[in-house]
C-alpha positions in Angstrom: 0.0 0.0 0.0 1.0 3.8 -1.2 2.4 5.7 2.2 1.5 9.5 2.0 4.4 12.1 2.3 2.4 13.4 4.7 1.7 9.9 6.9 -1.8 10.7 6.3 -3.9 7.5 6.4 -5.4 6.9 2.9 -9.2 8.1 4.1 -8.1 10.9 6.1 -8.0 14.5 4.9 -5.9 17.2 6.1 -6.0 19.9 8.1 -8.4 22.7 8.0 -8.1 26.6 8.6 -10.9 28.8 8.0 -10.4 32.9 8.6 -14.5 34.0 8.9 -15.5 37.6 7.6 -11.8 37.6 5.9 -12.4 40.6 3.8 -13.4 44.2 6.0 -15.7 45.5 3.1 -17.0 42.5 2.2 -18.4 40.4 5.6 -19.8 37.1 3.5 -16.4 36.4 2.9 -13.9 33.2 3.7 -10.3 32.6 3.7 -10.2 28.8 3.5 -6.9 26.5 3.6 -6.9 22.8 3.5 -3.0 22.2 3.9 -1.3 24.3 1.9 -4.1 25.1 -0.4 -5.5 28.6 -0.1 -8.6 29.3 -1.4 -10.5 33.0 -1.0 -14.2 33.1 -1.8 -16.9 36.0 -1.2 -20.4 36.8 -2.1 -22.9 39.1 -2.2 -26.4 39.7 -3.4 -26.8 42.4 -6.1 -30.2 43.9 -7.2 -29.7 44.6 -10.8 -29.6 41.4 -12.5 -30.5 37.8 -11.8 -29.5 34.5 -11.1 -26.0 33.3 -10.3 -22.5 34.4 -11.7 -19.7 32.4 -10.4 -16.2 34.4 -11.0 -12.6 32.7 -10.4 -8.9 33.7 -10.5 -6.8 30.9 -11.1 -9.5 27.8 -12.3 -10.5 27.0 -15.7 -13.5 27.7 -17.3 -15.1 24.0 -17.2 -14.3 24.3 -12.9 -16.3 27.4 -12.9 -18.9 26.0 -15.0 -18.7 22.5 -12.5 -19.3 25.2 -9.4 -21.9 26.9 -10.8 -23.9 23.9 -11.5 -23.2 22.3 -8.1 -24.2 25.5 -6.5 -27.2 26.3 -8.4 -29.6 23.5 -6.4 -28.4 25.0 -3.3 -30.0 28.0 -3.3 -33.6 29.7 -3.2 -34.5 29.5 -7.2 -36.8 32.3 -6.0 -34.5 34.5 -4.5 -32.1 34.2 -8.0 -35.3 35.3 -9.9 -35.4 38.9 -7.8 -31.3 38.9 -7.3 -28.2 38.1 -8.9 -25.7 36.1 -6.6 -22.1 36.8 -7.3 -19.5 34.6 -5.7 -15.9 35.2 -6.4 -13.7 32.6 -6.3 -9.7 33.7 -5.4 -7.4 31.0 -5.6 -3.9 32.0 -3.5 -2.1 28.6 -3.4 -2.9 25.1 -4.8 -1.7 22.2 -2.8 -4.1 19.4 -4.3 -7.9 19.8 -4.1 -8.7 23.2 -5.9 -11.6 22.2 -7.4 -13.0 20.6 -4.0 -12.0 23.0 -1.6 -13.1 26.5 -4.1 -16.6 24.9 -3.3 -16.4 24.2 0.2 -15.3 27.5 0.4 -18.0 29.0 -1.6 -20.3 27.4 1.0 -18.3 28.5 3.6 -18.7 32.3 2.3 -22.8 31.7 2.0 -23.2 30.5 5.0 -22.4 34.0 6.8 -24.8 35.9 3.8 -28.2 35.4 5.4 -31.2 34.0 3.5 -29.3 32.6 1.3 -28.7 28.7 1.2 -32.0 26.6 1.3 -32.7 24.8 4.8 -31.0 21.5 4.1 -28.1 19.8 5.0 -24.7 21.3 4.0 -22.6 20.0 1.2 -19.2 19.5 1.3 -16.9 18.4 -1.4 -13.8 16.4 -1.5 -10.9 14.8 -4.3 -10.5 11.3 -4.5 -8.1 9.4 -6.3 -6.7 6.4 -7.7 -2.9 5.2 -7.5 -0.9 3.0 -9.9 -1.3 0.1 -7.7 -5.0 0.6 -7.6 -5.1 2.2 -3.9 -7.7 5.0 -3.3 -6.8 8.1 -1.4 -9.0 10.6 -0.3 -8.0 14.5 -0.4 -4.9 14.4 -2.6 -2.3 16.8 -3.0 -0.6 18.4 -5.8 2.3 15.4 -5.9 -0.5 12.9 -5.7 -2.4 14.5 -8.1 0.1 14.5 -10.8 0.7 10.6 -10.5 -3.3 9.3 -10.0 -4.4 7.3 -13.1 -7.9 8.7 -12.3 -9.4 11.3 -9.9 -13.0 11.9 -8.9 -14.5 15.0 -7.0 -17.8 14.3 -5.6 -19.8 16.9 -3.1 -22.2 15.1 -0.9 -24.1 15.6 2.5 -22.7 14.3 5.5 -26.0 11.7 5.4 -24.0 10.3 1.9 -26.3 12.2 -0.7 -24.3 13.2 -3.3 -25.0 15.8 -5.3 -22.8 16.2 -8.2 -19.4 14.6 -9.0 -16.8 14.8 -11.7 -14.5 11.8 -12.8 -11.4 12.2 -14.8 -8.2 9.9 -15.9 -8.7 6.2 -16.5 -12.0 4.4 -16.7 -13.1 2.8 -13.3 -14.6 -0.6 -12.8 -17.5 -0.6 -10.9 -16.0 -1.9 -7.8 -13.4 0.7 -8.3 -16.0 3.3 -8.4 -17.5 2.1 -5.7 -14.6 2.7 -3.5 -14.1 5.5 -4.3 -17.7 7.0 -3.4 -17.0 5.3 -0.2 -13.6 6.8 0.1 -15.5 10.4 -0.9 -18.3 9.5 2.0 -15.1 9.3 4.6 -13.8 12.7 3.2 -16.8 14.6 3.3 -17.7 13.4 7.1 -14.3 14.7 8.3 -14.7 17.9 6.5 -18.0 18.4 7.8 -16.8 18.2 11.3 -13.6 20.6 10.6 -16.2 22.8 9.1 -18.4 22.8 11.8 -16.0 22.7 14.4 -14.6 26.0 13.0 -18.2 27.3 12.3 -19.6 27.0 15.9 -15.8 28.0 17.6 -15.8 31.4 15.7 -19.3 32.3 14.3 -22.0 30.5 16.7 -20.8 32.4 19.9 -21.1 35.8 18.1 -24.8 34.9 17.1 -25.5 33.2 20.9 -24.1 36.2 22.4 -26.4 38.8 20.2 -23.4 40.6 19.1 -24.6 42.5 16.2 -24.0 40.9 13.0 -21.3 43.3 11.1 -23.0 42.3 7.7 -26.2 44.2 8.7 -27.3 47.9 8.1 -30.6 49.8 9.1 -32.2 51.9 7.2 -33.8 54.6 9.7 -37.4 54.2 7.5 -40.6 52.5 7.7 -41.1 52.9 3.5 -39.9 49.6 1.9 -39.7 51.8 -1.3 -36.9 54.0 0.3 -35.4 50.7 1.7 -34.9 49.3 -1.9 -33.6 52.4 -3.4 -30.5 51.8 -0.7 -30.3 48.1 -0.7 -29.3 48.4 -4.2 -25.8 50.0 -3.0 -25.8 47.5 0.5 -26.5 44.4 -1.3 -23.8 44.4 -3.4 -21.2 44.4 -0.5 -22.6 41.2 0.7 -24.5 43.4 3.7 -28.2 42.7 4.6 -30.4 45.6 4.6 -33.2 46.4 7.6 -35.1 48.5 8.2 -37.4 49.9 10.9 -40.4 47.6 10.3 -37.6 45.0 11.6 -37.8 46.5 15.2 -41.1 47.8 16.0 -40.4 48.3 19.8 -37.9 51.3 18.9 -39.3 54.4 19.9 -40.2 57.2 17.8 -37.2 59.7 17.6 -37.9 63.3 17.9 -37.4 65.5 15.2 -36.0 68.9 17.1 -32.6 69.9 14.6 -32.8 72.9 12.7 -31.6 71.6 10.0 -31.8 69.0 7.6 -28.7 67.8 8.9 -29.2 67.8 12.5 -32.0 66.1 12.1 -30.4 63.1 10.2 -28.0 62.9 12.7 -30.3 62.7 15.5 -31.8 59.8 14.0 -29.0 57.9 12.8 -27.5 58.2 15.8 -29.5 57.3 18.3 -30.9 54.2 16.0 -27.3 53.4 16.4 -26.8 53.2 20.4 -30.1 51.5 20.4 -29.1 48.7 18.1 -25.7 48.6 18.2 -25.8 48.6 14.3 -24.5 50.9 11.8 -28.0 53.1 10.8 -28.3 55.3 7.8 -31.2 58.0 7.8 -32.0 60.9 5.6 -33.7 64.2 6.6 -35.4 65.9 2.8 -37.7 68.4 2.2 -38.4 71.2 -0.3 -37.0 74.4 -0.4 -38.8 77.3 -2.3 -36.9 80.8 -2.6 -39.6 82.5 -3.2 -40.2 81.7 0.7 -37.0 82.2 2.0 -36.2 78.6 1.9 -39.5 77.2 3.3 -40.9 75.0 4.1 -37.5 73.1 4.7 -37.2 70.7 7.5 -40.7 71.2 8.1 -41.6 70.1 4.8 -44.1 67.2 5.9 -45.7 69.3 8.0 -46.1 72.5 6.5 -49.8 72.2 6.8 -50.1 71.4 10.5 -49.8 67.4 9.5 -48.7 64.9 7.5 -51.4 65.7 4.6 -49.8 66.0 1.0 -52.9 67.5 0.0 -52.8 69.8 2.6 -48.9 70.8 2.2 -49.8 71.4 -1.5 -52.6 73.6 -1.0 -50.9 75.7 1.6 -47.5 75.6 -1.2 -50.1 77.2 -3.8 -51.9 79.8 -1.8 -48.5 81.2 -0.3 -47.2 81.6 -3.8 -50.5 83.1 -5.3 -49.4 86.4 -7.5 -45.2 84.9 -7.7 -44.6 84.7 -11.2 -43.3 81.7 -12.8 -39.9 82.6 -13.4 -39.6 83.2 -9.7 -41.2 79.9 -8.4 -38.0 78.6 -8.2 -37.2 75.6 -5.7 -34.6 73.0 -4.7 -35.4 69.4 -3.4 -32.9 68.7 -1.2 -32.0 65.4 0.9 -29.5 64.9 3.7 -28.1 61.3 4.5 -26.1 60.6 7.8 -24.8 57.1 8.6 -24.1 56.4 12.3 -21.9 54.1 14.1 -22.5 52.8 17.6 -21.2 54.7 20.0 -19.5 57.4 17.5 -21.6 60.1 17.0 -19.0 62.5 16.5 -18.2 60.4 13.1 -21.3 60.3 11.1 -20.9 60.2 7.5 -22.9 63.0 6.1 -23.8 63.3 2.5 -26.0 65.6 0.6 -28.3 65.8 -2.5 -30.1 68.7 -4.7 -32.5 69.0 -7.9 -33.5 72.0 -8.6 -37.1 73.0 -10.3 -39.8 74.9 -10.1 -43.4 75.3 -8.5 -46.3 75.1 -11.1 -48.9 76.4 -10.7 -51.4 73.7 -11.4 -50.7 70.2 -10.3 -49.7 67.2 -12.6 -48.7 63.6 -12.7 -50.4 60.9 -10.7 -46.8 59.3 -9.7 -45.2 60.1 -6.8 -46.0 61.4 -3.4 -45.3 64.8 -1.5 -44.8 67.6 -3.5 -44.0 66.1 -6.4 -46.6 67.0 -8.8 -46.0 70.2 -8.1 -42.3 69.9 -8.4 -41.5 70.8 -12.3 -37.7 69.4 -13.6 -36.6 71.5 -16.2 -34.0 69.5 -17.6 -36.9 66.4 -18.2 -39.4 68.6 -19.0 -41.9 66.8 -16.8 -43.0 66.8 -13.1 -41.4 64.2 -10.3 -45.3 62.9 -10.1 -45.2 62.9 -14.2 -41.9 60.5 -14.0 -41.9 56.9 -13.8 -40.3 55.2 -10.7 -37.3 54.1 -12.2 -36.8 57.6 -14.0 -37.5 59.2 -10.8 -34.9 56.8 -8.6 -31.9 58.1 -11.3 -32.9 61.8 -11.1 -34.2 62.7 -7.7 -32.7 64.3 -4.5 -32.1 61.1 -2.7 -31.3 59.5 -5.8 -28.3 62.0 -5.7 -27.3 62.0 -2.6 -26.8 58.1 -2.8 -24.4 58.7 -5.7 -22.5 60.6 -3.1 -23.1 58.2 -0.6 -21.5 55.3 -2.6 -18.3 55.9 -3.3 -17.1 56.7 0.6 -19.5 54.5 2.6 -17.0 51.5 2.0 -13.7 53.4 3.7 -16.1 55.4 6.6 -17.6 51.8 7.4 -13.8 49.5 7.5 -12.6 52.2 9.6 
């Protein structure tokens, strides 16, 4: 019988080291090394495609086309209809096992991106391989590789369901074959336990503990359709997006900055202490010059409530007799984004469109002010603009342009 370099026994596998959250930026993210082979995976969800994309740095195309389809049963076929889920597949050093370990990385990576993997049991995968003088090994390295007359990788459930394998070399007998799945069954129950011994050592306690999970952010609303106009820039980065219908025992935060600004602030903020979660929340209004800027921060009130038809009414009668080239206004939006305990380091970002007031309301999209609210530049009202023109052009819509390329920096540091 062949006797490893490494004294392994033929149906043992080697070690296992797992660094959880690897990449700052990027929390669903593993570094994964079985031996000397190093294998970096991350994912994240993004919003403006569908299904999965599987991306790798050092395997060929047919190993990226073997993941994809081994990963594709794996996860919600609904969730891939809404979404597109990107995994990136790095390898650093190959030992032996490439193929193998890029998955179990892969599933490594998706198990810390929530909702993502359908309720079963985990996969795992694992090389097989068969010497000159017909003995199997399980988990082969680079050196074994290079002298197996055939080699098998096979991912399967700790319960022996497989779920897809690949056989190259030599043909197999069946008894050979045979063997081999049993000598695949081994490997995959000893990676399962290194996997989950690793799992529930570094990532269980966090979640037992109720340390917040550094792959979430709140959005400080209660509108789902301000939720999704962020998540779009979140989702990408592998974070998970909530918002306030996700805690309903918060307490209302009062309103009392002078400014678009402070007000932001205050609720990102205290959001913040409260949940011990980074919180982003805006602060927008409408700002006419024709009224020296109002009604500003008390733009959803400027009738005494929360009434759009009563904020519009009151907009037109206080401008009855302006002329039209001096109805100019400004939407304006204000985004902070708070960490825990470091209010004195908000990230504060801004966005304008400028318009005018007509004098007669039109458009049946929108909400607020916006059918009053006339964009030059489009030659149509906010409430005349579809959603998706209205989510490129808009205050907010502006502001998050400003918001994405610094949130990544303010959040690693």
């Amino acid at each position: 019988m062949m006797v490893r370099t490494d004294n392994r026994a033929v149906n043992d596998v080697r070690p296992l080291q797992v660094q959880w959250r690897y990449l700052t930026q990027q929390p669903a993210s593993v570094l994964w090394q079985r031996g000397i082979t190093k294998i970096m995976v991350a994912a994240y969800w993004q919003t403006k495609a569908a299904g999965l994309v599987v991306t790798g740095t050092g395997l060929t195309a047919g190993q990226i086309d073997w993941l994809q389809a081994a990963l594709l049963p794996l996860v919600s076929a609904e969730a891939l209809t809404q979404q597109q889920l990107v995994v990136t597949i790095t390898t650093l050093e190959n030992d032996g096992g490439q193929l193998a370990e890029a998955f179990n990385a892969t599933i490594g990576a998706l198990q810390l991106l929530p909702d993502t993997l359908l309720d079963q049991q985990v996969p795992c995968a694992v090389s097989v391989g068969v010497m000159a003088d017909q003995t199997t090994l399980v988990d082969l390295t680079l050196a074994e590789e290079e002298i197996a007359i055939s080699q098998m990788t096979m991912v399967a459930t700790a319960q022996e369901q497989v779920g897809a394998l690949t056989l190259s070399g030599q043909p197999v007998d069946s008894s050979l074959f045979n063997e081999l799945i049993l000598r695949a069954s081994q490997g995959c129950t000893r990676t399962t336990a290194q996997f989950q011994a690793s799992f529930q050592q570094a990532v269980q306690p966090v979640m037992a503990a109720g340390i917040p999970d550094v792959g979430t952010i709140v959005i400080a609303t209660k509108n789902p359709g301000k939720a999704r106009e962020f998540e779009a820039v979140f989702a990408k980065a592998g974070l998970k997006v909530k918002t306030l219908l996700d805690y309903p025992e918060l307490p209302e935060i009062d309103e009392t900055g002078q400014t678009f600004e402070a007000n932001a602030r205050l609720k990102a903020d205290q959001i913040a202490a409260i949940l011990k979660l980074p919180v982003l929340a805006d602060d927008s209004g409408l700002m006419v010059d024709a009224l020296d800027g109002r009604p500003g921060i008390y733009s959803a009130r400027f009738a005494g409530d929360h009434n759009d038809a009563g904020n519009n009414a009151k907009l037109l009668f206080e401008l009855t007799g302006v002329p039209t080239e001096k109805r100019t206004a400004t939407f304006h939006s204000t985004l902070a984004f708070a960490k825990p305990d470091r209010p004195n380091e908000d990230l504060v970002v801004e966005g304008n469109v400028a318009g005018r007031i007509l004098g007669i309301p039109r458009g049946d999209n929108g909400f607020g002010y916006d059918p009053l609210f006339y964009v030059p530049e489009l030659d149509a009202s906010m409430a005349e603009l579809s959603l998706a023109q209205k989510n490129q052009v808009s205050h907010r819509a502006r502001a998050i342009a400003n918001l994405e390329p610094v949130w990544r920096d303010w959040l690693a540091d």
